[in-house]
Structure formats: structure tokens, C-alpha cells
C-alpha atoms as a printed R data frame, in Angstrom:
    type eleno elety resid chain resno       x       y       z
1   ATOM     1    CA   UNK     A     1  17.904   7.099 -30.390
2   ATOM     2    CA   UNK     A     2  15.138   5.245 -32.240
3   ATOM     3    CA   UNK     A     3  14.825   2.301 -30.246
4   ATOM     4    CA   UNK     A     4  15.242   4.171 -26.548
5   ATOM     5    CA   UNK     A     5  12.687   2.726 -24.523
6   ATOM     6    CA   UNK     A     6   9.587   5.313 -23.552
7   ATOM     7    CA   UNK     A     7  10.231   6.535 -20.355
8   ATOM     8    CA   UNK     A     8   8.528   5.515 -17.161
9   ATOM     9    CA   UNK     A     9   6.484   7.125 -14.474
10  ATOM    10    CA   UNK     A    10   5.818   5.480 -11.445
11  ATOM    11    CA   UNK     A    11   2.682   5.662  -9.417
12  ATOM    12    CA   UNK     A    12   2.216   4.665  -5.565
13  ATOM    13    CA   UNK     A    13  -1.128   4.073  -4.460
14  ATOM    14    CA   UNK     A    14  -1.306   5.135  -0.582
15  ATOM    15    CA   UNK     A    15  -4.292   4.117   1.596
16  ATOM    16    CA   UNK     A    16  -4.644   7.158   4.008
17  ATOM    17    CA   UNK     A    17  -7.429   7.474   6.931
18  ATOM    18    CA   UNK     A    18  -7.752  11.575   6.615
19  ATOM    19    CA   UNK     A    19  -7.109  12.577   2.869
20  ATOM    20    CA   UNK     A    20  -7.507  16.465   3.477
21  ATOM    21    CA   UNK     A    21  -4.230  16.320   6.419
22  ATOM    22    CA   UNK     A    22  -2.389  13.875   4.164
23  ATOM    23    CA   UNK     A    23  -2.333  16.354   1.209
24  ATOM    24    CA   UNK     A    24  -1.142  18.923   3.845
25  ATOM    25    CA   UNK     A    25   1.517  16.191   5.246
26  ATOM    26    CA   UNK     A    26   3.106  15.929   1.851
27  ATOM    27    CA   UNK     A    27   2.685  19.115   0.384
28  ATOM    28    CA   UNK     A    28   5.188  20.416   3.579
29  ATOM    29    CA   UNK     A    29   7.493  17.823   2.371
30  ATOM    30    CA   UNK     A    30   7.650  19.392  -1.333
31  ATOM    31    CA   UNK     A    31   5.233  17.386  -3.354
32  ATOM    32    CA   UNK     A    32   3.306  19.020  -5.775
33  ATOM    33    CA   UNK     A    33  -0.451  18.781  -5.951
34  ATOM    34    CA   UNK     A    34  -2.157  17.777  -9.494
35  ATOM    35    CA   UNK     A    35  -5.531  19.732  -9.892
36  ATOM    36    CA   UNK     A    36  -6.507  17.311 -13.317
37  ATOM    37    CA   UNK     A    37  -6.134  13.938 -10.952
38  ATOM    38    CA   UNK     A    38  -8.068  14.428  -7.905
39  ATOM    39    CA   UNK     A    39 -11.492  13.976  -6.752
40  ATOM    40    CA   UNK     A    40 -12.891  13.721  -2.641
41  ATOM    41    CA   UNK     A    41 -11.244  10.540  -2.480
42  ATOM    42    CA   UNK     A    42  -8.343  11.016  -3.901
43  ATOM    43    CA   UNK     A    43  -5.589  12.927  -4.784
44  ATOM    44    CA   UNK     A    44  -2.551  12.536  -6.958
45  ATOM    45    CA   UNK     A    45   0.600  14.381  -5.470
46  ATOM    46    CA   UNK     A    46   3.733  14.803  -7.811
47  ATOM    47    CA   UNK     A    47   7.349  14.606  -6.228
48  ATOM    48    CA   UNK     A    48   9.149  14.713  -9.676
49  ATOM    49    CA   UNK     A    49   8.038  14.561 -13.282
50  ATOM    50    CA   UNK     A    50   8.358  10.665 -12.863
51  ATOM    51    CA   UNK     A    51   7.168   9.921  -9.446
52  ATOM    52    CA   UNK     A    52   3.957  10.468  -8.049
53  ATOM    53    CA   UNK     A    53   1.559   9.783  -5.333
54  ATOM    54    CA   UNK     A    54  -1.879   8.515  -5.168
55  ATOM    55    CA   UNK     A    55  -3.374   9.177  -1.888
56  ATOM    56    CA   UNK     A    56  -6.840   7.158  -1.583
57  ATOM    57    CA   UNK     A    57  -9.028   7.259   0.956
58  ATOM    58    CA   UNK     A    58  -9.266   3.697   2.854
59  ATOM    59    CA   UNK     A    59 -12.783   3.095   0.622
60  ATOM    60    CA   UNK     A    60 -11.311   4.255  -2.662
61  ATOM    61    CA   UNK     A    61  -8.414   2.173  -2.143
62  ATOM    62    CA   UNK     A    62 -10.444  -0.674  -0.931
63  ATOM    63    CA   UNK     A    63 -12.245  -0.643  -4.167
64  ATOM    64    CA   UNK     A    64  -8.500  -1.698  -6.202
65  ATOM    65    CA   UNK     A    65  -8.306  -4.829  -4.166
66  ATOM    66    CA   UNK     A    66 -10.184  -7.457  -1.835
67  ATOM    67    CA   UNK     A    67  -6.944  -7.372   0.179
68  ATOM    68    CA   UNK     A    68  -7.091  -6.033   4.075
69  ATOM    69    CA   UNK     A    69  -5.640  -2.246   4.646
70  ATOM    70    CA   UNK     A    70  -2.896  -3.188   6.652
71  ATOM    71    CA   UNK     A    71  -1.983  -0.585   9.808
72  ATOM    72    CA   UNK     A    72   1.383   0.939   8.709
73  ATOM    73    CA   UNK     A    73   2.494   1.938  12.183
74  ATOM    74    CA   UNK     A    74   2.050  -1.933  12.608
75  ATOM    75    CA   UNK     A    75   3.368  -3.625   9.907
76  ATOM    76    CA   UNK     A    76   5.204  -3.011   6.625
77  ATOM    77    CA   UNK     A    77   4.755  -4.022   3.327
78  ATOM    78    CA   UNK     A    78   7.014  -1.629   1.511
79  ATOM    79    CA   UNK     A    79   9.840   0.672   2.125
80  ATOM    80    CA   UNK     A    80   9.359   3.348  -0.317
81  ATOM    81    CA   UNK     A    81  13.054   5.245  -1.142
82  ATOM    82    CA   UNK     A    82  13.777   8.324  -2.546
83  ATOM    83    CA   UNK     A    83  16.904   9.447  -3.716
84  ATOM    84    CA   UNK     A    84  18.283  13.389  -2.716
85  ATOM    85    CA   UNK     A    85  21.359  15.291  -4.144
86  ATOM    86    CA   UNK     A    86  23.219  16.142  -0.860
87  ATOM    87    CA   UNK     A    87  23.621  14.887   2.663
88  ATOM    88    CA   UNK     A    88  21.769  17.874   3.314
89  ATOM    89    CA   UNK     A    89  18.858  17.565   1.318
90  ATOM    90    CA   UNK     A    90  18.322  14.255   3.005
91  ATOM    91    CA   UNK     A    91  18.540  16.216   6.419
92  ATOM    92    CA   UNK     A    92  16.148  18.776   4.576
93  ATOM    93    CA   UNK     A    93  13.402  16.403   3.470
94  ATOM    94    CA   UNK     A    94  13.298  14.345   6.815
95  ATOM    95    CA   UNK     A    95  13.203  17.660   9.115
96  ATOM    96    CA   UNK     A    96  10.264  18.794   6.695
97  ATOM    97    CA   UNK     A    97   8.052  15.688   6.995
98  ATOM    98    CA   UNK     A    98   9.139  15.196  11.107
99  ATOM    99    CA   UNK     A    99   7.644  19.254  11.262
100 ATOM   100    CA   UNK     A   100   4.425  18.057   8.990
101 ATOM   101    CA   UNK     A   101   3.331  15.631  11.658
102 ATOM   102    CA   UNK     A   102   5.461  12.589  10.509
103 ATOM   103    CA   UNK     A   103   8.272  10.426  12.790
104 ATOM   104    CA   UNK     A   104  11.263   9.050  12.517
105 ATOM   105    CA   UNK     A   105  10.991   5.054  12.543
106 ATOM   106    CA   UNK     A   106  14.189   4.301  12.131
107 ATOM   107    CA   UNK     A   107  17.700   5.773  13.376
108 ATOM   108    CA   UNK     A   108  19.703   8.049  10.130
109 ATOM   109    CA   UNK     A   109  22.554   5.471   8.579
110 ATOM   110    CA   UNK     A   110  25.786   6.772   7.403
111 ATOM   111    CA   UNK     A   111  28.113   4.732   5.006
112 ATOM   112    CA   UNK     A   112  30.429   8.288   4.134
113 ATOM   113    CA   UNK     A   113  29.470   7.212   0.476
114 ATOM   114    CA   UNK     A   114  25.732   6.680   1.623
115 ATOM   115    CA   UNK     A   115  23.696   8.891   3.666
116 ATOM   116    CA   UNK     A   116  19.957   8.490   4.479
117 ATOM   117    CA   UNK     A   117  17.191   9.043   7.121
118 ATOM   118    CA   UNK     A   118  13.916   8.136   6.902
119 ATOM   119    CA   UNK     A   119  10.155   9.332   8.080
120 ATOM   120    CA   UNK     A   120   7.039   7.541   8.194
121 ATOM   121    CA   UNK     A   121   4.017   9.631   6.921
122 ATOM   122    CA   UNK     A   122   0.774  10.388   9.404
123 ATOM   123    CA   UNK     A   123  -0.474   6.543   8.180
124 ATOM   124    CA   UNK     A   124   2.683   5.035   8.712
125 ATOM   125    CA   UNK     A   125   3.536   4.703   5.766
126 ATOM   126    CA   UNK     A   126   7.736   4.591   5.739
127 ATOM   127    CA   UNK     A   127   9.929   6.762   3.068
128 ATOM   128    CA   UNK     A   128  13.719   6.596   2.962
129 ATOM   129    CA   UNK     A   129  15.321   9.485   2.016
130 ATOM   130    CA   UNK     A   130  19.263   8.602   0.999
131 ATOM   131    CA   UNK     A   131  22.157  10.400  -1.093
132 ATOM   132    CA   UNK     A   132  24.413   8.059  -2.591
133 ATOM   133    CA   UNK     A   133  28.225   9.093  -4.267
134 ATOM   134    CA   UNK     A   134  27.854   6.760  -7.143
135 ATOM   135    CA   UNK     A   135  31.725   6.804  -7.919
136 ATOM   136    CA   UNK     A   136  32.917   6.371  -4.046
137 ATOM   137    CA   UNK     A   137  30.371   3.761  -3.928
138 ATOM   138    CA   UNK     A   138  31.379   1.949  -7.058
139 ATOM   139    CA   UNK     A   139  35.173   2.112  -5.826
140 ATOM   140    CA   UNK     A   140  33.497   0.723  -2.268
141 ATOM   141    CA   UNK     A   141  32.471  -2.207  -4.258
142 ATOM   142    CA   UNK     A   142  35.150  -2.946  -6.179
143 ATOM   143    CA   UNK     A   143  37.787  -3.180  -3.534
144 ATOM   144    CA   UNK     A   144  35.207  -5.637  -1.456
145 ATOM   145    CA   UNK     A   145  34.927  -8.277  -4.501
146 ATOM   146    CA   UNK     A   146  37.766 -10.566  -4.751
147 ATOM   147    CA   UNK     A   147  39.689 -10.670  -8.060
């Protein structure tokens, strides 16, 4: 197709206090680490061709924006989702990152078409990992909105 748009990566910038144990953290949950985009403050982890992760030390980071480093066991700005292909994958993911040093901020939800639990990384920082049946969900939907 000729006019298909070009396709888009996404890149999320994470302010993290210890950059060496952070690489660990999220290597142990499957992300890939990218040699050509690094440097000893930062360090660009890959969890799909389209989605990767910045990890910047609190003064690299710092130097993107006047704006405070919030504490992300504290607060939160963002809830950053990712999607999985199975109810088990999900389980899969979240066991990896709780076994990497991470926790479990909020309890697993389960909608029989939806399925997700989520982890917060060593800086707090708060992923939700969720399978979704598109169809089941779409039928969900349908039979909720009034005709």
C-alpha cells in the first residue's frame, strides 16, 4: 500500500537511581539489551521491534527536562501496559519481574475476556501486563450498548 503510514516505534524514557541493577531488573523480565544505544548513563533496552526502553540515570534524565524526578513508589505519573498472548504469559512476565527484585502494586484483575497483573520495577515505576480476547471482548461490548 502506497500511502500506509511508516510504522512507529515507541520510546519510554525511565529515570532509574542504579542503572547497572536496572539493566539486570529488565533483562530477567525478557528485554533485550541494545549495544549501539548505550553509554554509562544510559541504556536502551528493547522489549519488541517497536517498543523500547530508555533507562537514564536520574542526571541524564534530568538533563531532558527542568521538571522534578518524581519517587515512583510515591506517586504515579504513568501506567505503562503491555500486551501478552496468553493468560499465562501474563502470569509468566509478572513472576519474572516479582523474582528480578520488582513487586506487585496492585492485586491481578480478571474480566474472563481480560486478564492482567502488574509489577512495579526496582524505581517504582508500574507496568501492566494484560491478555485481552479481542472477539469475546468485542461481543462483551456489544451486548452492553443499547440498540
Amino acid at each position: 500500500m502506497p500511502d500506509a503510514p511508516t510504522p512507529k516505534m515507541i520510546f519510554i524514557n525511565l529515570p532509574v537511581k542504579d542503572l547497572s541493577a536496572s539493566i539486570a531488573f529488565y533483562e530477567a523480565v525478557g528485554a533485550v539489551r541494545n549495544k549501539d544505544f548505550c553509554s554509562e548513563d544510559s541504556q536502551m533496552m528493547s522489549l519488541s521491534d517497536a517498543i523500547h526502553v530508555m533507562l537514564l540515570t536520574h542526571e541524564r534524565f534530568a538533563s531532558f527536562t527542568p521538571r522534578r524526578i518524581p519517587n515512583a513508589h510515591e506517586t504515579a505519573q504513568v501506567l505503562l501496559a503491555i500486551s501478552e498472548e496468553s493468560r499465562a504469559a501474563v502470569d509468566v512476565t509478572t513472576e519474572k519481574a516479582l523474582a528480578a527484585g520488582g513487586t506487585e502494586p496492585n492485586p491481578s484483575q480478571d474480566h474472563g475476556f481480560m486478564y492482567g497483573r502488574s509489577f512495579a520495577d526496582l524505581d517504582g515505576h508500574i507496568w501492566e501486563v494484560t491478555w485481552m480476547d479481542v472477539e469475546a471482548a468485542l461481543a462483551t461490548h456489544q451486548r452492553e450498548v443499547p440498540a
